[in-house]
C-alpha positions in Angstrom: 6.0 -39.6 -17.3 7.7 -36.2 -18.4 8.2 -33.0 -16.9 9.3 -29.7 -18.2 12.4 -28.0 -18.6 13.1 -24.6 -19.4 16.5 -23.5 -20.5 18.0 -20.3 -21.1 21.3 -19.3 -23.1 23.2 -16.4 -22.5 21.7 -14.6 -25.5 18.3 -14.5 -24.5 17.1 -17.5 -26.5 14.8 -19.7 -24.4 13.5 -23.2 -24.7 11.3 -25.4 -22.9 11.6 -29.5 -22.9 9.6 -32.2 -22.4 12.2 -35.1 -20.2 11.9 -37.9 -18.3 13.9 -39.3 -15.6 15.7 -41.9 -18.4 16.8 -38.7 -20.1 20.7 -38.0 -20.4 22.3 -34.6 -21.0 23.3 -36.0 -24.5 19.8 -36.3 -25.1 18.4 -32.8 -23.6 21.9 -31.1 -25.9 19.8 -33.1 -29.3 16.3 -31.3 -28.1 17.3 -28.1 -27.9 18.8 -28.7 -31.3 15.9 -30.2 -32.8 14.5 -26.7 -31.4 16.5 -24.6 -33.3 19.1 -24.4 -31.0 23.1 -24.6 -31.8 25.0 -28.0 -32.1 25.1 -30.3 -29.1 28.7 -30.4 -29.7 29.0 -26.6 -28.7 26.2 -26.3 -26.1 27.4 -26.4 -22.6 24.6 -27.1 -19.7 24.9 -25.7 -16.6 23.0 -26.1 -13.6 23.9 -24.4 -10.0 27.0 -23.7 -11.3 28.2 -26.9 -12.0 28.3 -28.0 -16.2 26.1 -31.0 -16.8 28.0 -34.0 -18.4 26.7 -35.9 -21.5 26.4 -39.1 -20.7 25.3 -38.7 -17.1 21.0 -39.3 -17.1 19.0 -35.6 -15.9 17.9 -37.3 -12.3 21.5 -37.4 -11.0 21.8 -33.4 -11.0 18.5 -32.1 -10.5 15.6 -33.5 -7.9 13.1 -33.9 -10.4 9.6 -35.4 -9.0 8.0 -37.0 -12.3 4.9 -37.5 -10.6 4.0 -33.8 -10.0 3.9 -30.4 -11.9 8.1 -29.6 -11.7 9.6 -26.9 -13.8 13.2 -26.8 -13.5 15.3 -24.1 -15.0 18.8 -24.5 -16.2 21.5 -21.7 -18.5 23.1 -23.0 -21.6 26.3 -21.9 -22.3 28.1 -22.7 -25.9 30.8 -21.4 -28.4 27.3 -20.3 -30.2 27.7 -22.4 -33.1 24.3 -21.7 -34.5 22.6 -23.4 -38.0 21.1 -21.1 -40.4 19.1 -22.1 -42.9 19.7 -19.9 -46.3 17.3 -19.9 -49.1 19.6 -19.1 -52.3 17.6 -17.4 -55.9 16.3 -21.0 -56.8 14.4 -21.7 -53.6 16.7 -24.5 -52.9 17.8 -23.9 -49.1 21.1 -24.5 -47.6 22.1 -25.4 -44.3 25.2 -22.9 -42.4 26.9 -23.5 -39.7 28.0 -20.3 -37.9 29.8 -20.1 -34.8 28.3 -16.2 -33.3 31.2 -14.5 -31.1 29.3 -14.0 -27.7 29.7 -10.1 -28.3 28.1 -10.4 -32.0 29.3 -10.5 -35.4 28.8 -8.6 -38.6 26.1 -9.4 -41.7 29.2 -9.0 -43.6 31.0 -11.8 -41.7 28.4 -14.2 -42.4 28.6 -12.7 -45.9 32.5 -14.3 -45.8 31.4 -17.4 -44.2 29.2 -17.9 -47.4 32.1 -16.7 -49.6 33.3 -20.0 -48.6 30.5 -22.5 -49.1 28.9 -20.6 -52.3 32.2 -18.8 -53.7 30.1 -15.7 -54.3 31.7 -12.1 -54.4 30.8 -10.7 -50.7 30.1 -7.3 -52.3 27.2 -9.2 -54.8 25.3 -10.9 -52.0 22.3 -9.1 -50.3 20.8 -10.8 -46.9 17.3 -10.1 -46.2 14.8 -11.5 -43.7 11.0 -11.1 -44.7 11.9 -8.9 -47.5 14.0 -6.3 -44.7 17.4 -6.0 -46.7 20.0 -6.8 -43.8 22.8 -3.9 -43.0 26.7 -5.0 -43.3 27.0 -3.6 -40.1 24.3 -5.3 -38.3 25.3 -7.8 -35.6 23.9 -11.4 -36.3 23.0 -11.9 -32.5 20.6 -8.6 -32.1 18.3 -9.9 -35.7 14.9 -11.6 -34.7 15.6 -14.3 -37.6 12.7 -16.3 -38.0 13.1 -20.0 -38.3 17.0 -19.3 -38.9 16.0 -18.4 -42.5 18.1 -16.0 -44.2 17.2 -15.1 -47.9 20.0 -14.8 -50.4 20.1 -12.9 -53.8 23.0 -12.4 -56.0 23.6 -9.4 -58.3 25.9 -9.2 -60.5 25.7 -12.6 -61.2 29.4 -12.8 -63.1 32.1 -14.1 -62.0 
């Protein structure tokens, strides 16, 4: 039998769970991935206070009656490593992993994270969501990004 879980992160990003008593922390961290949440290495779960270890099962934290309605509500903490997915020119997408300082960073700091992976000129690359043409200056944590999907066109195309 399951009950729900609802979970909320420090940057307003909410997600509710399906567990079961058998359920271990480990397990809930891989959920809330599979959700679109950030890698169960860097997610931290806390409950009253107190951090939730992995490979402890849900029942030994919380009182959890799996044979009634029981919403419980827990805060995730993490270093706020978060996957994007970006689609590059050719329609072939790419997975990032991008660790998001809690106070925000810039469209032009994920431009130099995918300086890295693509070895693209920063000033050539152009970030849009839905056709909106992302700011340099915009902070990653304050954009509504759909899915995690980031478009990705190139001008200049010469290197």
């Amino acid at each position: 039998m399951s009950n729900k879980l609802k979970i909320l992160d420090f940057i307003g990003n909410r997600y509710e769970l399906d567990i079961d008593e058998n359920d271990s922390v480990k397990n809930i961290k891989i959920k809330i991935r599979d959700l679109g949440g950030p890698h169960p290495v860097s997610q931290k779960i806390l409950y009253r206070g107190v951090e939730l270890m992995n490979d402890e099962k849900i029942e030994q934290y919380i009182n959890v009656d799996f044979n009634k309605t029981n919403i419980k509500h827990m805060m995730l903490d993490q270093d706020i490593l978060t996957r994007f997915k970006v689609r590059l020119e050719n329609g072939k997408i790419i997975d990032v992993d991008y660790n998001i300082k809690k106070e925000g960073n810039s469209i032009l700091d994920f431009k130099v994270r995918l300086l890295r992976i693509l070895h693209v000129i920063v000033s050539n690359m152009v970030l849009s969501i839905n056709g909106k043409i992302l700011d340099n200056n915009e902070k990653v944590t304050y954009i509504d990004i759909p899915n995690n999907l980031i478009e990705l066109q190139i001008k200049n195309k010469v290197m």
